[in-house]
C-alpha positions in Angstrom: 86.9 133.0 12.8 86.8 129.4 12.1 83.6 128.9 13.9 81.3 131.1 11.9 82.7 129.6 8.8 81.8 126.0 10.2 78.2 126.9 11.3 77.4 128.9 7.5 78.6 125.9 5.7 76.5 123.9 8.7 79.2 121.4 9.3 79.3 119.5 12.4 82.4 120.3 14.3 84.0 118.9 18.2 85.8 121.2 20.4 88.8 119.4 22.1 90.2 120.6 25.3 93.3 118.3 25.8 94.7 118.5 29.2 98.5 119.2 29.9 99.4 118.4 33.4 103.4 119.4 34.5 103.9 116.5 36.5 101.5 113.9 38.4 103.4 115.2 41.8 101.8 118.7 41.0 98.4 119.1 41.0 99.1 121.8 38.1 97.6 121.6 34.6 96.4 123.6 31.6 94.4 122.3 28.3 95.4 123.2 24.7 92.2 123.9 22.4 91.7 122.7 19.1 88.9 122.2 17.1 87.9 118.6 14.7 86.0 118.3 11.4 85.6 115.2 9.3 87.9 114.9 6.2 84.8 114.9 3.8 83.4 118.3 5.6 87.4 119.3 5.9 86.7 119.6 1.8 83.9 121.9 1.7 86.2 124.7 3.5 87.3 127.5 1.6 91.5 127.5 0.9 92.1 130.1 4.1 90.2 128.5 6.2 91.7 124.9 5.8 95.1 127.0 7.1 96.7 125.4 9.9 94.4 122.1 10.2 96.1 118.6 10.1 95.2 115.1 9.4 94.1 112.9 12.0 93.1 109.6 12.2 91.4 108.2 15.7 88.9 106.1 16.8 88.2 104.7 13.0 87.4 108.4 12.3 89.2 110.4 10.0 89.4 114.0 10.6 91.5 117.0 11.0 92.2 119.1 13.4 93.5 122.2 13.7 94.8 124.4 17.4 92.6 127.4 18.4 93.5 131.2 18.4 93.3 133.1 21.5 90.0 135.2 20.3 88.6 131.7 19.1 89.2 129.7 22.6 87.5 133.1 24.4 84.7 132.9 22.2 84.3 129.6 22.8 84.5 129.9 26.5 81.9 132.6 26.0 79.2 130.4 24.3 79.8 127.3 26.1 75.8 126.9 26.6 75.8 126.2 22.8 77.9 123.0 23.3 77.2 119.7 24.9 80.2 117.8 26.7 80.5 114.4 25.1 83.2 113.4 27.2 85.3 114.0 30.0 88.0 112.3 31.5 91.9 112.5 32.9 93.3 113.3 28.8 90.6 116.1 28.4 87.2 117.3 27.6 85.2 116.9 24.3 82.6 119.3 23.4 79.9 119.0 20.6 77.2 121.6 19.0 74.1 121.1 20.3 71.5 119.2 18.0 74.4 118.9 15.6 76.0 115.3 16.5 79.6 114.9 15.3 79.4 110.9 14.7 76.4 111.3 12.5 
């Protein structure tokens, strides 16, 4: 699970919850998980843990970023009082590690 591997090798890490709404006449929507590390941390990951992560570039940060599992998103959902939410708004939710800032 990519999270463990992230908190042994004590690299700070933002959980993204981007929201997916069907149409702005439904009130109906869903979020797709994924999870962002800086390129230089991205480099201290072992080979099968850099599986399925992209390149990014946002905000003058580069990262990458790679979709959660099923069993990742529920353990997420599960420790959500370990997080802090950095940002919310109509594209989605942003969620950091407590006492471990990501922009630092």
């Amino acid at each position: 699970m990519i999270f463990r591997e992230l908190e042994e090798l004590d690299i700070p890490y933002i959980v993204c919850l981007a929201t997916i709404q069907v149409t702005e006449a439904i009130d109906m929507h869903s979020y797709d998980y994924f999870i962002a590390i800086k390129t230089n941390d991205f480099k201290r990951l072992n080979y099968v843990d850099r599986k399925g992560f992209r390149a990014t570039h946002s905000n003058s940060i580069d990262t990458f970023e790679r979709n959660l599992l099923g069993s990742e998103i529920r353990y997420f959902n599960r420790n959500k009082s370990k997080f802090t939410k950095v940002m919310h708004n109509n594209y989605g939710k942003i969620y950091e590690m407590n006492n471990k800032p990501f922009k630092k």
